[in-house]
Every structure is written in C-alpha cells, then in structure tokens.
N, C-alpha and C positions, 0 to 999 in steps of 0.2 A: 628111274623116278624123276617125274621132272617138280623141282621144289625153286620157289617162286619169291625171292626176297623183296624189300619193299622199305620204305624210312615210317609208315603207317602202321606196321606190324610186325612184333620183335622175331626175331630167329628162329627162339624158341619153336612159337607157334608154327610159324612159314615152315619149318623143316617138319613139324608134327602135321600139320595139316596137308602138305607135301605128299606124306608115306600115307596119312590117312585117305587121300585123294586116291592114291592109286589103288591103294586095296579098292575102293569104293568101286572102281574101273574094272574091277578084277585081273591087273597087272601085277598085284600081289595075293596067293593065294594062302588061304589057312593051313599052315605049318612050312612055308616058305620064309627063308632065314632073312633077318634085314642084315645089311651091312654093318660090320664089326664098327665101334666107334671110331676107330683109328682111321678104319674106310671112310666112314664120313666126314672125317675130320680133313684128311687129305682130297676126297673129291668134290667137297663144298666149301670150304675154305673157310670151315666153322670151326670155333673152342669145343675141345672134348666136353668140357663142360652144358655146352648148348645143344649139344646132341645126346647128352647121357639127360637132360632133363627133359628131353623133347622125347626120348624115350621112354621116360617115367608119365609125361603125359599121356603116352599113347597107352602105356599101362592100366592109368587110371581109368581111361576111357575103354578099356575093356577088349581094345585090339590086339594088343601083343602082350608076350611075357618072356621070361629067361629064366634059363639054367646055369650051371654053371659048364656044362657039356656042351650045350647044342647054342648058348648066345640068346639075341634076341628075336622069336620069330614071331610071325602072325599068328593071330589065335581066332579070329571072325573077323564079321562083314562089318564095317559103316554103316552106324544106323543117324545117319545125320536126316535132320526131318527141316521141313520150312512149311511151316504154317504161314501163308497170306491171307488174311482178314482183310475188311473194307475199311471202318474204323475202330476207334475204338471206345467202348461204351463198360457200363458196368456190368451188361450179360456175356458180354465177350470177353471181360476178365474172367467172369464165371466157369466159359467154355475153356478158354486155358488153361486154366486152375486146374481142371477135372483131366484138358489133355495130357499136360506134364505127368500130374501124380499117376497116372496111368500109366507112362510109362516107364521099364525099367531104367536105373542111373543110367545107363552108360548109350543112350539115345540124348544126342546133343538136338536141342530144338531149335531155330532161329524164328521169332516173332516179329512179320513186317507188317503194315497196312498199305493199300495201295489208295486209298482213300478218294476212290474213285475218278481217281485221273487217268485217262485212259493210256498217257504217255509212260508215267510211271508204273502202271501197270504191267507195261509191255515191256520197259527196260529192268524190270526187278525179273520176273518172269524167265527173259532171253538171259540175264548174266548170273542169272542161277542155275541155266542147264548143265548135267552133267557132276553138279557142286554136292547136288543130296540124293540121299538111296530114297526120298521120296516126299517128295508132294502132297500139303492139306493146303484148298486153294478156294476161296468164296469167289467165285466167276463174278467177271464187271458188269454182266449185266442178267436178269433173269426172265430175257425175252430169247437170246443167242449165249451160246458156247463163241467164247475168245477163243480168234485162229489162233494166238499166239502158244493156247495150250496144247494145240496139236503137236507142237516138237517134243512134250514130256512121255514120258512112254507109258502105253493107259495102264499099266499095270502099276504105276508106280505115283499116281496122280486121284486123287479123291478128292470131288468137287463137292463144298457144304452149301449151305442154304438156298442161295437160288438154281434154278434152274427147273424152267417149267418147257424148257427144249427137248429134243431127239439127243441123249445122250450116249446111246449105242452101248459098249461094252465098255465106257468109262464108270468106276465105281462113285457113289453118290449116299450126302446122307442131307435133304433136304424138308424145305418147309411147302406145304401149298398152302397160299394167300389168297386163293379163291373159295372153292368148296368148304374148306376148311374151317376158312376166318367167317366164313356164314353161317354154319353147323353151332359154332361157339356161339354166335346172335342168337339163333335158335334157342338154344341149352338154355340160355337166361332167360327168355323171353318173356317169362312172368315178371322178373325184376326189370327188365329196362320197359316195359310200358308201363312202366307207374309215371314218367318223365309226357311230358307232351311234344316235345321236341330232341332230336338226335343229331349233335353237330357232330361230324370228321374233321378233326384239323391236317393238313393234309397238302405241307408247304409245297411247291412248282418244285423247289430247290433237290426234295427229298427223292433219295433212290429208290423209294418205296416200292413194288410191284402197283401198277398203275390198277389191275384187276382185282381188288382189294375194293376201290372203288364202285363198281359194278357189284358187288355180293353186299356190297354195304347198302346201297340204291334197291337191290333187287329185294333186303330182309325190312326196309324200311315200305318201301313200295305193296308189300304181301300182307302186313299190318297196320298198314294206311296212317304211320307214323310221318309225323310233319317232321322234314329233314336237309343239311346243309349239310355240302361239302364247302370249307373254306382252305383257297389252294392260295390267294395272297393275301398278306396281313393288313391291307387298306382294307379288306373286306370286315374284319373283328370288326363286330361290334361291342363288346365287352360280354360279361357271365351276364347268361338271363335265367331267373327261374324256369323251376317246371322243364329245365333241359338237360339232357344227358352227351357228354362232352368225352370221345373218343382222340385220344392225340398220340402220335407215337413218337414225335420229340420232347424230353424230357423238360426243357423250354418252355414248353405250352403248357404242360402239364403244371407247371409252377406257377405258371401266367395263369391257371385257370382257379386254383389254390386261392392265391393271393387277390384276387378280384370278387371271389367268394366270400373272404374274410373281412374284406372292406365294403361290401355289400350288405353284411350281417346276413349271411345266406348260407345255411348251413349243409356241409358237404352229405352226402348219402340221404337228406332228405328235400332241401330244396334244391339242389344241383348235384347230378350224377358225372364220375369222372371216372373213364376206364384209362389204363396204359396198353398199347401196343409193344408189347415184353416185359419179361418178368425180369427184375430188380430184386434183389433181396431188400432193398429198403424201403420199399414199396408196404410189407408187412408192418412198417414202425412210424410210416406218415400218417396225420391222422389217427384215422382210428380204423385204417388201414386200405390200401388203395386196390381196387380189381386192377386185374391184367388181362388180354390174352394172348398169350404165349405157346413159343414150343419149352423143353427143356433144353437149355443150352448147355448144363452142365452132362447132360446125358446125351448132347452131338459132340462132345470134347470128349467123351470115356467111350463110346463108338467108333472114333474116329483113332483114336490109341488103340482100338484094337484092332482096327484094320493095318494100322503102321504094323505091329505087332507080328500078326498073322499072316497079311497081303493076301486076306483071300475077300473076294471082290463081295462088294457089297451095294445093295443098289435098294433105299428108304426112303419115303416121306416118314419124318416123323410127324407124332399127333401133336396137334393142338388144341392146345386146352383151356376155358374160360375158371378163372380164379376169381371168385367173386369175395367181395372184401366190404369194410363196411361205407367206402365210396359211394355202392349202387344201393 
C-alpha cells in the first residue's frame, strides 16, 4: 500500500484514504486481511491510535470490518464518485440534492465546478485519474468531447448535459437545445403570440449552446413574430410592452422584473418573461415565472443510478415548457 502523508491532511485520513486507494486499484481484494495495527504502526511510523481510527473510518465507509479471529479485512469496492459540473446555480444544487440522496451512505461524492476554464478543467480532470471508481462529468463544451476525458475509462465516465457530439460507447444523460427548445416554443404557441415582440437575452459571455439561437430565429420566423436576439448589453433597450422576454441568466431575468415594476407594466399581461431552467423559486416570484427546462433533479437520481449499477446508459432527457402566470 502506498499511503501518502502531507502537513494539509491529518494521518488519520492519508492512512484511510491510502488502503481506501488501493482497494479502488484492486491491490486489495474483498476478504483480503489489512495489516495488524501493530503492522502499521511499525511500518508507517504512525500512533496505534491513528491507525485503529483510520480503521474505524474505513468501517464506517463500508470497506472493511473485523473479527475478533481473522483482524481487519476488506469487505468491497470504493465507491468514491466526482461529480464535475460547470457552475453552480440553483438547478445544479437541485441535481446534487437528488444525486447524493440516491445514493447509498457509503458512496463518498466529491462536488467540483470547473467553471469553464478550460485550464482548470483539464488540471481537475488529469489529478483525479485513477482517485474515483467513477466519473459524472458536464463536458467544456457541447460542440466536442474534451481529449482530456479520453484517459478515464468509458466505463467508468458519464457525460451530463451537453454533448450534441459523436459520443460512441461513452455513457450519457443529456439535454438538446435545438429541436427541443423549439418543440417547447411550439407547445405554447397560443400563449407567446399574444406578445408582438420576442426578445432572447443571450449574453457573448454565456456558454450557452449557440444552436438555441437558430430554433429561436427559425419558431419566430414560422409565425412572423417580430424578434431580437440581444447578445451585448449596450444593445438593451430597457422592458417594452406588448414583448415577451426569454433570458437564461437569472440576472436578466431580475433586470426584466424590476424595469417592469418601474414601468407600471404588469408582468403576464403587458410584458411576457420565460426562464431558461427550472428554479424551484421561480413558482413563488410573482405570480409565478414560466421556464423551459429539462428536470435536473431527475439527471441527478439517473445519473446515481448509473454510479450504482454501471450499466451504460445513453439519454436525451425531455424538455419541457412550464408555463406560469409570467406568459
């Protein structure tokens, strides 16, 4: 066992995460003995005591156990998991919420964001190989698959929302932002042409699926809806009646609220405002705000079941238009 001390992290852990490491490796097999305390006392130059508690850790985490015959051995796999997300937002706590409770205790989760830097990306990614039995991972971009995922083994690697690439025999539980998000336009279509105009706010800045764009142009273009896409904020012009006002930063969304209220322009009949995702508090603004959304807490209880299982799974979830008393 190679166990890895550090002035960052106590003994404890470094010796637990250690044996945990290697089991993950399969250097330690299920009902394979660990070394007596006294062993590890002598061949790590630790307190009996920081090994007998580094053993009760690994207890609790559901790897090992003891007799009072046979000592301490292995009892299963490392179910260490790393969820990377992009940022983080109120529907992305949603999806965690649903991943964690899904799964059983003894699956440790680690929750990073790479937050669309593609350097951090790549460095969380590479000094994680080899650390988790597996991989939930929101790809940096949802035009290409990151080379960098290539080093995780497809088996053990689940790519969520974007990804409108050749994904081959990696497993997948994503959204599409074209057909999709235009189907939902559709759906309402008696309600949003009550509006004479249709802004997208639609910052440069945003990772958005740029093809979002194009389905928005093609449902507005089919109904001879007068329409704007605004991609820099010198272009606002402030809230205009008679408009309905699509934004998917929650920002805009406030910005359009609040310009409405000072307008004396009342929301759901002089000014329409959808949200690009679903928010639980989105139900309690107003007098309630449309969305359209996938379910994010049902790609988080999905995606726990494939940790679970590992048996390969490959989804567009639906999207869905939530219509609220905004439109």
């Amino acid at each position: 066992m190679k166990i890895k001390f550090s002035h960052s992290i106590s003994k404890i852990k470094s010796v637990a995460d250690g044996i945990a490491h290697s089991i993950m490796k399969g250097e330690l097999k299920e009902g394979d003995n660990l070394p007596s305390i006294n062993e590890m006392n002598r061949q790590y130059k630790v307190s009996r005591d920081t090994v007998f508690k580094a053993y009760m850790e690994l207890k609790r985490r559901g790897l090992v156990d003891s007799t009072p015959t046979k000592g301490y051995f292995v009892t299963g796999e490392v179910n260490r998991v790393l969820l990377l997300l992009d940022t983080y937002s109120a529907f992305k706590q949603n999806l965690y919420n649903q991943f964690v409770s899904n799964l059983p205790q003894n699956y440790k989760v680690d929750l990073l964001f790479h937050q669309y830097n593609p350097l951090l990306f790549e460095t969380i990614v590479r000094e994680s190989l080899g650390k988790y039995s597996m991989y939930v991972v929101m790809n940096f971009s949802n035009e290409e698959f990151s080379d960098c995922l290539s080093a995780i083994p497809p088996q053990k690697l689940l790519l969520l929302d974007f990804g409108s690439f050749d994904k081959g025999e990696i497993s997948y539980l994503c959204q599409d932002f074209g057909e999709s998000f235009y189907n939902c336009l559709v759906k309402g279509k008696e309600q949003l042409l009550k509006y004479k105009k249709f802004v997208f706010l639609f910052p440069e800045e945003l990772c958005h699926p740029l093809i979002s764009i194009d389905y928005f142009s093609r449902f507005c273009s089919e109904n001879n809806l007068e329409n704007e896409v605004i991609r820099n904020q010198a272009d606002w012009k402030g809230v205009e009646a008679s408009t309905l006002y699509l934004c998917i930063l929650t920002e805009d969304m406030v910005k359009v609220i609040k310009e409405a209220d000072a307008a004396g322009l009342t929301l759901g009949e002089h000014v329409g405002l959808i949200s690009y995702n679903e928010n639980p508090v989105l139900e309690v603004i107003k007098n309630g705000i449309s969305s359209i959304s996938i379910d994010f807490g049902l790609m988080g209880a999905k995606a726990a079941e494939y940790v679970k299982t590992k048996q390969k799974v490959q989804a567009v979830l639906p999207t869905e238009l939530i219509l609220r008393g905004s439109v």
